[in-house]
C-alpha positions in Angstrom: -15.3 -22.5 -51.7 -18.3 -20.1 -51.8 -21.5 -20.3 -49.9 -23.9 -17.9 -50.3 -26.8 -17.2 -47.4 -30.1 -15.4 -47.6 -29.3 -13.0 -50.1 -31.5 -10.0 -49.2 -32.5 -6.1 -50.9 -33.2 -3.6 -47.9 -35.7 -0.6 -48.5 -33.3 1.7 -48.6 -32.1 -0.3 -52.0 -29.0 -1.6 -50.6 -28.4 -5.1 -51.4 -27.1 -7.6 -48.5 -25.7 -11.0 -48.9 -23.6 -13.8 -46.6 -20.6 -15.7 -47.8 -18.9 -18.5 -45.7 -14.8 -18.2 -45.9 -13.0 -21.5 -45.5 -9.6 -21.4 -44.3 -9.4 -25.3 -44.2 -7.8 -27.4 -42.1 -4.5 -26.0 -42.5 -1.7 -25.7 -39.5 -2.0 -22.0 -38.5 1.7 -20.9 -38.4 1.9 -18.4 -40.7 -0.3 -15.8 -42.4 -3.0 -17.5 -44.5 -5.4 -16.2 -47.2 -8.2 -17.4 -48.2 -10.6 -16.1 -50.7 -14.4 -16.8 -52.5 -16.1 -15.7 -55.5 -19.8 -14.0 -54.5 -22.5 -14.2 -57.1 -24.1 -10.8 -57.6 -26.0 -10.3 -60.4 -26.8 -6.8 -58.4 -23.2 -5.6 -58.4 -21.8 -2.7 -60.3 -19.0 -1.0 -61.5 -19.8 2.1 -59.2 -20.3 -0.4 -56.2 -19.3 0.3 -52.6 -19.0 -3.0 -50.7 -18.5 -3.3 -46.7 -17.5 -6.6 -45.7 -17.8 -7.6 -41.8 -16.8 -11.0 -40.3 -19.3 -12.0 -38.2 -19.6 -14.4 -35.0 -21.2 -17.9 -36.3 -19.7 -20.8 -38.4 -16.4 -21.9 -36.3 -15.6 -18.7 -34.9 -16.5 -16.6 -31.9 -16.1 -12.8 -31.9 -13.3 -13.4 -29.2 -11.7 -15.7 -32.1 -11.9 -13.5 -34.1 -10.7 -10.4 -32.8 -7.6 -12.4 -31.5 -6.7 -14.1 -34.7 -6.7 -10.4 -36.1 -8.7 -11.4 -39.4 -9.4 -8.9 -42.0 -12.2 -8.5 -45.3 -11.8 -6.5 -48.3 -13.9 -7.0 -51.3 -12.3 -6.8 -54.6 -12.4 -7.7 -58.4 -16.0 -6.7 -59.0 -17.4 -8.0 -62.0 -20.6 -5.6 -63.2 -23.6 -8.1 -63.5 -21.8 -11.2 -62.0 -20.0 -10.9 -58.7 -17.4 -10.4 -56.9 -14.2 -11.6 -54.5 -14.0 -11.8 -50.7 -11.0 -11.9 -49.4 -9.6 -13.0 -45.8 -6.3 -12.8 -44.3 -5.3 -14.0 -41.2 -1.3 -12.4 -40.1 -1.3 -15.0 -36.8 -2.5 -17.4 -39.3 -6.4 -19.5 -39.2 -8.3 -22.1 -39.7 -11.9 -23.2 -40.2 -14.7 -20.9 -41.6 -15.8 -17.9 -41.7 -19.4 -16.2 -41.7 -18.8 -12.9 -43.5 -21.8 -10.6 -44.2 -21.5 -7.7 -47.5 -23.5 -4.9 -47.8 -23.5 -2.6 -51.1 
């Protein structure tokens, strides 16, 4: 599930944009990945994303750090969008606010 927020193009021409991550509601005993599609008509080939979870949604920096979540950004389609993907080793649940800068 994807959820974009306040998508937004900084002076200095980089783009910004928010994406909630949803991890469900599933029992978190193992690693779990979870994954959204970002629409970006803005997105190129020659792109550099950074991808940061930030505190909000169900999650508190504290949360986070201890659940030991990572981002990465991946299969960029030019003119359309691209993937956000979570993975949680000590496994999660819930949502994630995720902010992506390029």
């Amino acid at each position: 599930m994807s959820q974009i927020i306040l998508p937004t193009q900084a002076s200095s021409g980089l783009n910004s944009v928010q994406a909630i991550v949803d991890f469900g509601s599933l029992l978190p005993l193992e690693e779990t990945i979870a994954r959204v599609t970002v629409s970006a008509p803005w997105v190129t080939s020659n792109s550099v994303l950074q991808a940061c979870i930030i505190e909000g949604q169900d999650h508190t920096d504290d949360e986070i750090a201890c659940e030991q979540v990572t981002v990465t950004t991946g299969n960029i389609q030019p003119g359309v969008g691209f993937d956000v993907v979570m993975s949680a080793p000590n496994g999660a649940t819930g949502k994630f606010l995720v902010s992506i800068k390029g």
